[in-house]
N, C-alpha and C positions, 0 to 999 in steps of 0.2 A: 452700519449694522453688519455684523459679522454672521455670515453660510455657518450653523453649525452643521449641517449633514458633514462635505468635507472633513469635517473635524473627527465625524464620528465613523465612517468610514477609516480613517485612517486608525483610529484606535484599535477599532475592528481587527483590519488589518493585523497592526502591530501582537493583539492579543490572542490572536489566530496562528501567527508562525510561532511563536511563546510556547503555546499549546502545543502545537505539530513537534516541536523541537524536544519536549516533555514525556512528548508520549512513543515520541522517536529514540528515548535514548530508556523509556522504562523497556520498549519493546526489544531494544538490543538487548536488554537484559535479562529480559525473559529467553530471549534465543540463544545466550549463554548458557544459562540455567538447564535449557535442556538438551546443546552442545554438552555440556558436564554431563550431566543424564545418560545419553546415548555412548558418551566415549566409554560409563561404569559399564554398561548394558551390554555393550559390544567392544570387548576391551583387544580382537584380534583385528578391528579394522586399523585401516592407517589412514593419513589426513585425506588420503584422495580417496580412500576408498567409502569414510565418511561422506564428503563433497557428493560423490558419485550416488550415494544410498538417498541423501538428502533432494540431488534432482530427480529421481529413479519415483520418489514416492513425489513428488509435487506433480511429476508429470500425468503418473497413474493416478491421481485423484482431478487433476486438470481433467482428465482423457474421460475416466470411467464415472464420474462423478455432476458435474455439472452438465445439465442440458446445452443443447446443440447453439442455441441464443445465448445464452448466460457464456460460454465458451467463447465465441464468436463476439461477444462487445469485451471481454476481458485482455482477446488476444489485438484488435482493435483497438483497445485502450493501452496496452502496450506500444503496441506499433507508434498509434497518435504519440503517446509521450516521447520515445526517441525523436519523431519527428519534430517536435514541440520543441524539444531540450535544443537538437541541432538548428533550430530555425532561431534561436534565441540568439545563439551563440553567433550566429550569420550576420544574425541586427544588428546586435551590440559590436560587434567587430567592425561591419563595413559602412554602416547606417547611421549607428549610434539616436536610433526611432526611439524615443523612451515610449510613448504610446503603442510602437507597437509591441513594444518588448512586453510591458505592461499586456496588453490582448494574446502574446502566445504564451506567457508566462500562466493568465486564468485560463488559458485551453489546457494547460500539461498538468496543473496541478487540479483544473476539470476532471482528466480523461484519470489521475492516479487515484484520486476518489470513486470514481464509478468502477476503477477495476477494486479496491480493496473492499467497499462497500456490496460488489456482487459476489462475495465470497460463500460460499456454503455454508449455511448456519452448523453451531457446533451439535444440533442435534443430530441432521445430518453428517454430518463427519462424522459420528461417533458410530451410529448405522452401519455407514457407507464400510468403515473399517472393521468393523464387527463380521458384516458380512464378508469381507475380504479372509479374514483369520477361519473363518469357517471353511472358505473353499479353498483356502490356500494354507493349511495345519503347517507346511514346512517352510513359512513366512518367508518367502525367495527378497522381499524387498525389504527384510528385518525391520518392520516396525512393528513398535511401541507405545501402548498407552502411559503418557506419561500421568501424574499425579490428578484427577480431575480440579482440583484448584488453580494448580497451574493452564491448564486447557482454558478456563474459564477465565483466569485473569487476562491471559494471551487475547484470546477471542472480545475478551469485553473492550483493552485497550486498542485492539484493531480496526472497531467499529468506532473509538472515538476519533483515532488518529484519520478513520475515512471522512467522518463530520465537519474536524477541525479543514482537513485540506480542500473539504467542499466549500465552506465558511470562507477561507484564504482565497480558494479560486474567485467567488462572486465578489469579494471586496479588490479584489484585483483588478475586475470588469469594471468596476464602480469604479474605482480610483482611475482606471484607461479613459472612462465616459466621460468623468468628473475632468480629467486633464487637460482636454481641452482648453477647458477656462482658465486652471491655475499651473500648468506645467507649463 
């Protein structure tokens, strides 16, 4: 008699990075969409001076926006993910652990769900920047409200793309648990 879980874990799996991969590449395009946007907007900046406005405003909504926790596991879920990414790379090089690679593989792709997923909701962002335009009329960090549809596709595909890599990380675990028996 044939284990279907196995079976179904592994589709999981497979229909999980499908997904991630999907909403990873509508999200780059939505980031173009408003790379285009921003360069109409601001047509005296140059490519760094873009780059620069674009960390300038992620930082100041990191900083001024999110609570002191929410802040503190986002920058911890970074950190963990470098870690995770190089510990991979460590295994697979000198080890060649598929089980473990498998365990640090559902920690990194763990820790990048819980950082996209603690993200500010867009009604907060919209607030959060409102007030900023208010006490800040001469917009030092040049932003923009882009199109609110695009806001809202961006934000809706964000929250899928955290589920799916939540989804990926625990069928990961499961497939490390499971491996035992059939790896």
């Amino acid at each position: 008699m044939i284990d279907i879980f196995p079976m179904i874990v592994l589709i999981i799996t497979i229909i999980s990075l499908i997904m991630i991969m999907k909403f990873a590449v509508v999200q780059h395009k939505l980031n173009f969409k408003r790379k285009k946007i921003i360069k109409e907007k601001f047509p005296e900046l140059t490519k760094k001076d873009l780059k620069y406005r674009q960390i300038k405003i992620y930082n100041y909504q990191q900083l001024y926006l999110n609570s002191t926790f929410k802040h503190t596991l986002q920058m911890t879920s970074l950190v963990g993910t470098l870690i995770g990414v190089t510990a991979m790379l460590i295994v697979t090089l000198l080890s060649k652990n598929t089980l473990l690679v498998f365990l640090l593989a559902s920690f990194t792709f763990g820790l990048i769900s819980v950082f996209i997923l603690t993200q500010p909701s867009l009604e907060e962002r919209k607030r959060f920047w409102n007030d900023y335009l208010e006490e800040h009329p001469d917009n030092p960090l040049k932003f923009y409200f882009f199109p609110l549809e695009l806001y809202v596709s961006a934000y809706e595909n964000e929250k899928k793309l955290g589920v799916y890599y939540l989804t990926f990380a625990v069928s990961l675990l499961l497939v490390a648990i499971l491996g035992r028996q059939f790896l």
